[in-house]
Structure formats: structure tokens, C-alpha cells
Backbone as XML, in Angstrom:
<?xml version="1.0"?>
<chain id="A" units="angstrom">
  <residue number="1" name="UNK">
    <atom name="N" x="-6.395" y="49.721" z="31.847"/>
    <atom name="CA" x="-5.159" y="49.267" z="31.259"/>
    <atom name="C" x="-4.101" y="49.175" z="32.343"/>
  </residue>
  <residue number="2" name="UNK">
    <atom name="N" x="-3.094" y="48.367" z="32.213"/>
    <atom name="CA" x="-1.880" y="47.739" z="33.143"/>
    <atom name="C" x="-0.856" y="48.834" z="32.309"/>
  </residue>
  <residue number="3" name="UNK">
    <atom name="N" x="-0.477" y="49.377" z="34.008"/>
    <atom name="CA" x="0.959" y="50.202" z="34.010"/>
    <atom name="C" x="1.860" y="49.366" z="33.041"/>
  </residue>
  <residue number="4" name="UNK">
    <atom name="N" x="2.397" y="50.222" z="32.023"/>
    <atom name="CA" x="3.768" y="49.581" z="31.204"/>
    <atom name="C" x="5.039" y="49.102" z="31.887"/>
  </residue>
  <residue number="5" name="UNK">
    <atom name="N" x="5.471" y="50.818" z="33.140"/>
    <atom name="CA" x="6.991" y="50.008" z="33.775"/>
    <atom name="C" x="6.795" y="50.673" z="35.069"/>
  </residue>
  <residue number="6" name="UNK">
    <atom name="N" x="7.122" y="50.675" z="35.805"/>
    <atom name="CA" x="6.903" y="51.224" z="37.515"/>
    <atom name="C" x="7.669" y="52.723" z="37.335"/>
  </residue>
  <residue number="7" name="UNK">
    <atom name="N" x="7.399" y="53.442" z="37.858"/>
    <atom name="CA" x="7.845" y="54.439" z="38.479"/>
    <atom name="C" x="6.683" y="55.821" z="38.302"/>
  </residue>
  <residue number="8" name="UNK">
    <atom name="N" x="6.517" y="56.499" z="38.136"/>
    <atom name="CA" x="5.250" y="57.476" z="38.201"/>
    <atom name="C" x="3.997" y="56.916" z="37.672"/>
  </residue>
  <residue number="9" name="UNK">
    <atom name="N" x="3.038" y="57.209" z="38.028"/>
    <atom name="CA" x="1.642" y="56.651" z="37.325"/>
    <atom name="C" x="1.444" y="57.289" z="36.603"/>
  </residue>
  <residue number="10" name="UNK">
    <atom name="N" x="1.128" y="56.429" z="35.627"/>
    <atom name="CA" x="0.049" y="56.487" z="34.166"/>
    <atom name="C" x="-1.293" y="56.972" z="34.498"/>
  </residue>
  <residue number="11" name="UNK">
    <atom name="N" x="-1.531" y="58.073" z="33.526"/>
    <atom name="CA" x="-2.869" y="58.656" z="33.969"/>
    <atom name="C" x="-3.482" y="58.373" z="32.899"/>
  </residue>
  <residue number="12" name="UNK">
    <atom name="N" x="-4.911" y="57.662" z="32.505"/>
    <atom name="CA" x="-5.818" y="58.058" z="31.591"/>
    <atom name="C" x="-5.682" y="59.298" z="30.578"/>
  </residue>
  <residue number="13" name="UNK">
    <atom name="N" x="-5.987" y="59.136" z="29.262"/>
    <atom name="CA" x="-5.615" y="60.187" z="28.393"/>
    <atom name="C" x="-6.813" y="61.183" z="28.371"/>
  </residue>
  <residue number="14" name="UNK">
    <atom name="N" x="-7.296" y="62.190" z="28.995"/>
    <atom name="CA" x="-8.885" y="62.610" z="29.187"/>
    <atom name="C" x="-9.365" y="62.812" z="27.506"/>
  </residue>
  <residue number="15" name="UNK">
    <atom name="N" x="-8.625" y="63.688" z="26.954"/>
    <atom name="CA" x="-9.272" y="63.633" z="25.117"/>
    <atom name="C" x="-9.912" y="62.666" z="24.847"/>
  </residue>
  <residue number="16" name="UNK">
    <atom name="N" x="-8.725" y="61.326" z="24.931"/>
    <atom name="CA" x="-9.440" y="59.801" z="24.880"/>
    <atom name="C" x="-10.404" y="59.387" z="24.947"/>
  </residue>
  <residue number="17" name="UNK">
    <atom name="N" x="-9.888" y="59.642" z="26.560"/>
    <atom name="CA" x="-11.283" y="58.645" z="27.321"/>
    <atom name="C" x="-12.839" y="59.932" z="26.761"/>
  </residue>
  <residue number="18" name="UNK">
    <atom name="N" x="-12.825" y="60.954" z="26.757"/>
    <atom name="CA" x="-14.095" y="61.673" z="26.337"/>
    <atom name="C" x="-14.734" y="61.037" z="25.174"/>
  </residue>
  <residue number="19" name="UNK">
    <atom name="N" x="-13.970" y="60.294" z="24.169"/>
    <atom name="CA" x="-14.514" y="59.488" z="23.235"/>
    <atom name="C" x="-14.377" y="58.184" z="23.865"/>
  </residue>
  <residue number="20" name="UNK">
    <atom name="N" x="-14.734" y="57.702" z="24.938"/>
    <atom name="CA" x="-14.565" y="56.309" z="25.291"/>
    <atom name="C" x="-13.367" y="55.519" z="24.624"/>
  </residue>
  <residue number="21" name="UNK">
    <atom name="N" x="-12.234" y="56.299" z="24.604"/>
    <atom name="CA" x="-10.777" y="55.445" z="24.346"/>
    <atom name="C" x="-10.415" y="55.069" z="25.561"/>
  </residue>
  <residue number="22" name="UNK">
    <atom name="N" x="-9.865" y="53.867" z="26.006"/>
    <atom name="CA" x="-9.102" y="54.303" z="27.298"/>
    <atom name="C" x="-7.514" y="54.063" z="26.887"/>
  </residue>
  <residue number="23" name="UNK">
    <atom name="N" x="-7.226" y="55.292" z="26.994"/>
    <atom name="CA" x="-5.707" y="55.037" z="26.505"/>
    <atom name="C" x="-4.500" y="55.677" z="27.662"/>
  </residue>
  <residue number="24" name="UNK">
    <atom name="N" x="-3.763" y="55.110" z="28.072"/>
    <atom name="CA" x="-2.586" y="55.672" z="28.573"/>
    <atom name="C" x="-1.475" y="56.840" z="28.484"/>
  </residue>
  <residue number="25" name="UNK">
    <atom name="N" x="-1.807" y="57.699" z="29.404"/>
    <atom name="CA" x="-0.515" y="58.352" z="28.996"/>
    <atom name="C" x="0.984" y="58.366" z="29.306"/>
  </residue>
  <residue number="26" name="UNK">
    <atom name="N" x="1.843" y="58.860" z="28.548"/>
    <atom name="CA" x="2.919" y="58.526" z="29.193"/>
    <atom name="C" x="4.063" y="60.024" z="29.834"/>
  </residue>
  <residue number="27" name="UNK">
    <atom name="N" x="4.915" y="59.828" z="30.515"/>
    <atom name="CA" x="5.113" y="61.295" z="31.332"/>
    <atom name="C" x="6.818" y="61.646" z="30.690"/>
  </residue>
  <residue number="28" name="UNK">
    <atom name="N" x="6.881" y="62.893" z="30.533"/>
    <atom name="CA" x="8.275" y="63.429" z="29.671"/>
    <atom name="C" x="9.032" y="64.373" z="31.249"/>
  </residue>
  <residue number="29" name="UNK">
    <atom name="N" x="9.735" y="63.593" z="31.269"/>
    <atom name="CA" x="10.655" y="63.950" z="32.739"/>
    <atom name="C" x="11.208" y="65.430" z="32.342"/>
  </residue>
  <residue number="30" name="UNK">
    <atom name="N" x="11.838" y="65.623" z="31.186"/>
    <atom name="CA" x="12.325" y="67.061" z="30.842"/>
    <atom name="C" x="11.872" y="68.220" z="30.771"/>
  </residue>
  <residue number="31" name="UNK">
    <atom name="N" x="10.109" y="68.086" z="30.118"/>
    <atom name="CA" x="9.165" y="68.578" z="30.536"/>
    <atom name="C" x="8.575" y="69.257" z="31.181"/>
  </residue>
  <residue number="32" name="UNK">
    <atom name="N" x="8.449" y="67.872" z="31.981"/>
    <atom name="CA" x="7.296" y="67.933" z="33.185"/>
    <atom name="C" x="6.204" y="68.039" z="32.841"/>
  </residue>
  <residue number="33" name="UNK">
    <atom name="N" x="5.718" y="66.806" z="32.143"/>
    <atom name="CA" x="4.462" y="66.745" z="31.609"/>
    <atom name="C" x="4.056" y="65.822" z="30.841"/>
  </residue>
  <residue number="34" name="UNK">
    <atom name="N" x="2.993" y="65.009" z="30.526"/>
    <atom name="CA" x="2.446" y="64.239" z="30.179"/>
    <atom name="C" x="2.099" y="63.997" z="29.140"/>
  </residue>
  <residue number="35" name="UNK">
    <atom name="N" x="1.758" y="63.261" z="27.776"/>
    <atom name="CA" x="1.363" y="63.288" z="26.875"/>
    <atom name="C" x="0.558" y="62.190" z="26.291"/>
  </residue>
  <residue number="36" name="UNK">
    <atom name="N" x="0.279" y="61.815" z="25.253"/>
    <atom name="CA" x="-0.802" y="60.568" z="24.678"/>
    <atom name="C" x="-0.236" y="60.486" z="23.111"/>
  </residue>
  <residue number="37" name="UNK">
    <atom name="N" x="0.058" y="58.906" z="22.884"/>
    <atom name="CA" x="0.785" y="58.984" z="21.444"/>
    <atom name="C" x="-0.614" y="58.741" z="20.572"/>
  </residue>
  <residue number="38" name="UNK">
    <atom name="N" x="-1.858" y="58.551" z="21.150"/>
    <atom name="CA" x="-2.710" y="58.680" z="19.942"/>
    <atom name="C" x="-3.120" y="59.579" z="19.645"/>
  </residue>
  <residue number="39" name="UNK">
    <atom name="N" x="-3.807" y="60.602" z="20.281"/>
    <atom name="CA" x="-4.271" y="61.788" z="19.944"/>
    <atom name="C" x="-3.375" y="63.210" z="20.135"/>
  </residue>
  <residue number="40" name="UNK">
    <atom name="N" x="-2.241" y="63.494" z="20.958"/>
    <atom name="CA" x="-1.554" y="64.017" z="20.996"/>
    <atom name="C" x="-1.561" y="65.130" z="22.085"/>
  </residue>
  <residue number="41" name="UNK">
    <atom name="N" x="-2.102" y="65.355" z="22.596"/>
    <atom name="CA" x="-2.866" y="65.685" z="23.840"/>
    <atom name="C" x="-1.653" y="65.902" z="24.849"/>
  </residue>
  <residue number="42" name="UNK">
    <atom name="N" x="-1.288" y="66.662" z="25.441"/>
    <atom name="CA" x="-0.155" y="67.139" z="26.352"/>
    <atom name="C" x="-0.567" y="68.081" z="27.481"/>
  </residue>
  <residue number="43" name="UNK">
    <atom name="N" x="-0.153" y="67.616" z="28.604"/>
    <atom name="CA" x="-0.445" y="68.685" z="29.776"/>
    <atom name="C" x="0.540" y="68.344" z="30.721"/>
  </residue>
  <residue number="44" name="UNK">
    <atom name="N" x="0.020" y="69.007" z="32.176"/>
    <atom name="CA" x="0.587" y="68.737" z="33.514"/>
    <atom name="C" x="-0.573" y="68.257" z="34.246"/>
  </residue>
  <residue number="45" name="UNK">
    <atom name="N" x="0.278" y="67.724" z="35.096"/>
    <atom name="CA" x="-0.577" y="66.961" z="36.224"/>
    <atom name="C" x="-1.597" y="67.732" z="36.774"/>
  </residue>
  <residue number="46" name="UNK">
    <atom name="N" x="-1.760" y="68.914" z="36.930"/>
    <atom name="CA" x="-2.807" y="69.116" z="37.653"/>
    <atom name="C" x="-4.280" y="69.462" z="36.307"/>
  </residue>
  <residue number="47" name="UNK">
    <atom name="N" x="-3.789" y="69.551" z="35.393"/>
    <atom name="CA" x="-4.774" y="69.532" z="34.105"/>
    <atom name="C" x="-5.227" y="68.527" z="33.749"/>
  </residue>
  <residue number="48" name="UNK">
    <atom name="N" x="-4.252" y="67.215" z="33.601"/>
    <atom name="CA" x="-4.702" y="65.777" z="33.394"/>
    <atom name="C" x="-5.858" y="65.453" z="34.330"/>
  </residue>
  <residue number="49" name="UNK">
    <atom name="N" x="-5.291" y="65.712" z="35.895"/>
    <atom name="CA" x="-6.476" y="65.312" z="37.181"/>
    <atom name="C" x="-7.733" y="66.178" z="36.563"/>
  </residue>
  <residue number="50" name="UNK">
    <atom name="N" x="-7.788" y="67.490" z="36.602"/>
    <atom name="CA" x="-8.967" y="67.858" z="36.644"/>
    <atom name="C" x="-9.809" y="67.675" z="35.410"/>
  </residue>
  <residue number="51" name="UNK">
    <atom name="N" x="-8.908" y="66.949" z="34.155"/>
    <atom name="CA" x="-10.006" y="66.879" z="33.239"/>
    <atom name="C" x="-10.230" y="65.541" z="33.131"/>
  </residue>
  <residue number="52" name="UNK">
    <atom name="N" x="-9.694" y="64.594" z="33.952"/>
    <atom name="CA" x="-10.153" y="62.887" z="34.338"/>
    <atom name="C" x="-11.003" y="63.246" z="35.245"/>
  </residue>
  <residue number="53" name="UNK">
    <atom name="N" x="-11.040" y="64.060" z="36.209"/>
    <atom name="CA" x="-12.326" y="64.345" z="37.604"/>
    <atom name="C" x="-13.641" y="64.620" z="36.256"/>
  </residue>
  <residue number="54" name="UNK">
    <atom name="N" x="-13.354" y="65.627" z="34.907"/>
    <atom name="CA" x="-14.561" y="65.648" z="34.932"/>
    <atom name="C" x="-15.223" y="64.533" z="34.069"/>
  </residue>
  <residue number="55" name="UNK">
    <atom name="N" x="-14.398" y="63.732" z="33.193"/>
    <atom name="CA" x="-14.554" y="62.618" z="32.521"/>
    <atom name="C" x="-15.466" y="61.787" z="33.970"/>
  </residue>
  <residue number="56" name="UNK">
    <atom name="N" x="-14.890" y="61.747" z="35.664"/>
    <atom name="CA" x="-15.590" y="60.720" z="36.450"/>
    <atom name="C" x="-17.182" y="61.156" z="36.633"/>
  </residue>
  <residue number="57" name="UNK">
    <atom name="N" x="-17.453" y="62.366" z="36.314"/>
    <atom name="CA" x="-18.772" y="62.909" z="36.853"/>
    <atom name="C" x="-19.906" y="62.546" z="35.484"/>
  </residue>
  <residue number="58" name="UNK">
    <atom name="N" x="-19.054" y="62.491" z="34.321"/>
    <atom name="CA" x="-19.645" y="61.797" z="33.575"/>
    <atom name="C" x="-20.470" y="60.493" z="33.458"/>
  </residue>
  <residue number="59" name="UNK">
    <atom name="N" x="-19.778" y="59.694" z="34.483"/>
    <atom name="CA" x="-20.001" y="58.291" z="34.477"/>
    <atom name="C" x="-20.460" y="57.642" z="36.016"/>
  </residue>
  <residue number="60" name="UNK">
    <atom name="N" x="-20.769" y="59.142" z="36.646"/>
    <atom name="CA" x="-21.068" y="58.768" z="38.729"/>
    <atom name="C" x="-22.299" y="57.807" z="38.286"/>
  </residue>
  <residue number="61" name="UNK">
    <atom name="N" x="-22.977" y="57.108" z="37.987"/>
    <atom name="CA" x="-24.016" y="56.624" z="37.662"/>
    <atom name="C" x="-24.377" y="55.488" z="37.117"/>
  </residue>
  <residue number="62" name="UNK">
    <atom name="N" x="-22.825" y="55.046" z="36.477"/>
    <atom name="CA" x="-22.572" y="53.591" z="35.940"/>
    <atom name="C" x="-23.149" y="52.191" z="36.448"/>
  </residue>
  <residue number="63" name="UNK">
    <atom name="N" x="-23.164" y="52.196" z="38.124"/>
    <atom name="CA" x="-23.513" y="51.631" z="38.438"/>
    <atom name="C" x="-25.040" y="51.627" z="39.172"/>
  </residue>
  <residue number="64" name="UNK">
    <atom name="N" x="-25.732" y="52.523" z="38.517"/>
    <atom name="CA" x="-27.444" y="52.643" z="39.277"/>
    <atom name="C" x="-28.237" y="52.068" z="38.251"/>
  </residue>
  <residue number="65" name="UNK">
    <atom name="N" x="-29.533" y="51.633" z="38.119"/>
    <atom name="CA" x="-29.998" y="51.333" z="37.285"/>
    <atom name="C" x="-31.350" y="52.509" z="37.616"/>
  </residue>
  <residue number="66" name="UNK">
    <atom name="N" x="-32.377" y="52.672" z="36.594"/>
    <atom name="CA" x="-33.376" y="53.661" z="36.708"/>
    <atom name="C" x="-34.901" y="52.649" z="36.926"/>
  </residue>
  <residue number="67" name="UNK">
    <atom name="N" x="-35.113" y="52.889" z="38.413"/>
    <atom name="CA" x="-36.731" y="51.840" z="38.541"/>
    <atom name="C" x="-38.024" y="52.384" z="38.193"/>
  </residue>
  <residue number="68" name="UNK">
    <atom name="N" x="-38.114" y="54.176" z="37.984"/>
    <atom name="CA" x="-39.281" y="54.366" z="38.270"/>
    <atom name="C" x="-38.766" y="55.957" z="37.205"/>
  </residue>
  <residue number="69" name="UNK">
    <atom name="N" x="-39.067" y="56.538" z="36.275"/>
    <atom name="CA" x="-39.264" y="57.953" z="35.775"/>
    <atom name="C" x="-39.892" y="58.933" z="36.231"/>
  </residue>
  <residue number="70" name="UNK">
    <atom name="N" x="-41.366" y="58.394" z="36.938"/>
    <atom name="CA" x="-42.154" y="59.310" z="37.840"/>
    <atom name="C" x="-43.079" y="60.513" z="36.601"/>
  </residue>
  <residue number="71" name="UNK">
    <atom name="N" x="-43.419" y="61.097" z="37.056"/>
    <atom name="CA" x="-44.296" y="61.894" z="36.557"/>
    <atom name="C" x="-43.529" y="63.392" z="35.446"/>
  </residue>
  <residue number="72" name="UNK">
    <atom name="N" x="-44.075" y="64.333" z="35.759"/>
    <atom name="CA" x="-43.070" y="65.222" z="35.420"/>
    <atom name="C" x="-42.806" y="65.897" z="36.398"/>
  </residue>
  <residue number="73" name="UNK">
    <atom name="N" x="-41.690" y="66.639" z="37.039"/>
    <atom name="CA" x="-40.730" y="67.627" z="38.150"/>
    <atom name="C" x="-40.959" y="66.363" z="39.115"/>
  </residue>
  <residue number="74" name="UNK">
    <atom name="N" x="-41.055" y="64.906" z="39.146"/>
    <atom name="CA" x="-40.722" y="64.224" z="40.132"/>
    <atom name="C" x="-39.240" y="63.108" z="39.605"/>
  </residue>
  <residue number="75" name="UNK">
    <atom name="N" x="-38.448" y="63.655" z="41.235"/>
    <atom name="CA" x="-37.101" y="62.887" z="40.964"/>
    <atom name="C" x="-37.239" y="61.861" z="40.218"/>
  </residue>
  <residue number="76" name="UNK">
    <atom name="N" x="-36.070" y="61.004" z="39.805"/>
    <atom name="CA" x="-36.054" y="59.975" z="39.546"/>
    <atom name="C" x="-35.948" y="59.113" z="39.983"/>
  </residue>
  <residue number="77" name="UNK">
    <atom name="N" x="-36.051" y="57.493" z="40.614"/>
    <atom name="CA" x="-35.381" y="56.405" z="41.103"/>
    <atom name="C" x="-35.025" y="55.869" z="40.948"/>
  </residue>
  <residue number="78" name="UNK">
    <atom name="N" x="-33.741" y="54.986" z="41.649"/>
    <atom name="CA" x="-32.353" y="54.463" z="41.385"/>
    <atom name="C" x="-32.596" y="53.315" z="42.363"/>
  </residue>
  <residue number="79" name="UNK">
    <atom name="N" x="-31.425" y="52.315" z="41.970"/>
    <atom name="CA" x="-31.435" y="51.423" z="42.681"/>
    <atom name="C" x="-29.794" y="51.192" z="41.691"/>
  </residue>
  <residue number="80" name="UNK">
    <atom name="N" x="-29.049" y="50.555" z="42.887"/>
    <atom name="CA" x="-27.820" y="49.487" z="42.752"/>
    <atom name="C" x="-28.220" y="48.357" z="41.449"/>
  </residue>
  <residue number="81" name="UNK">
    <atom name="N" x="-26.996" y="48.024" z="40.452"/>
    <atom name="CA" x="-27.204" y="47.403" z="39.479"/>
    <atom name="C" x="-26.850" y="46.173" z="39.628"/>
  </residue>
  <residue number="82" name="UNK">
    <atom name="N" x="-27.063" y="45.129" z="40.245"/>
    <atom name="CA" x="-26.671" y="43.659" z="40.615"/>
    <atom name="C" x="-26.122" y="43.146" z="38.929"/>
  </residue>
  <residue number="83" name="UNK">
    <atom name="N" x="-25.095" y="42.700" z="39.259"/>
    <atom name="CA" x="-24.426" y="42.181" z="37.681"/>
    <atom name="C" x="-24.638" y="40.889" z="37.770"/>
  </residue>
</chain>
């Protein structure tokens, strides 16, 4: 989603996005802190980051595709997903 107005960045809403919303949050200067008008969801910046870091580890993989399953206790193989 496209920033609404310039001045601090808009962070992903992590509640959200954990249900595949991607929704915006927006930041309360008096505060000091962040919030989401759909789900209601409120923090600080360093809570927002670390629960969008773990929303990214969710998804490190988006772009691999799976070539081979292998046997059983053998890795798996990956390859780059040409779109």
C-alpha cells in the first residue's frame, strides 16, 4: 500500500498482515505510538518492527519453488521461481 501523506513511515499493521490483511498503520504523535483503525492494534516502534520481522520469516520463501521432496531426513530442494 502507498504512504497516505509524507512525514514518518507507515508501518504494516502485524495483527493484519498475520491474517494476510495488508493494512496500514497510522502514528499518534502525543503518544508515541502507532495504531491500526481496523483491528485496533496499538504499539511502539520497536514492537511494530519486531512483530513485522516475524510476519517476514513467515514468508522468506515466497519466492523458491520446491523441485525435489527427497526421501525421508533428506533436505529439501529449491530453486528460484521465474514468474
Amino acid at each position: 500500500m502507498s504512504q497516505s501523506k509524507k512525514g514518518r513511515l507507515n508501518y504494516r499493521c502485524p495483527a493484519c498482515f498475520m491474517r494476510e490483511i495488508d493494512m496500514d498503520m497510522f502514528y499518534d504523535e502525543e503518544k508515541d505510538e502507532y495504531y491500526c483503525l481496523r483491528c485496533g492494534y496499538h504499539g511502539n516502534e520497536e514492537d511494530v518492527l519486531r512483530l513485522n520481522e516475524q510476519a517476514r520469516y513467515r514468508y522468506k520463501m515466497i519466492n523458491k519453488r520446491v523441485t525435489d521432496f527427497g526421501e525421508d531426513n533428506e533436505p529439501l530442494k529449491f530453486e528460484d521461481n521465474d514468474k
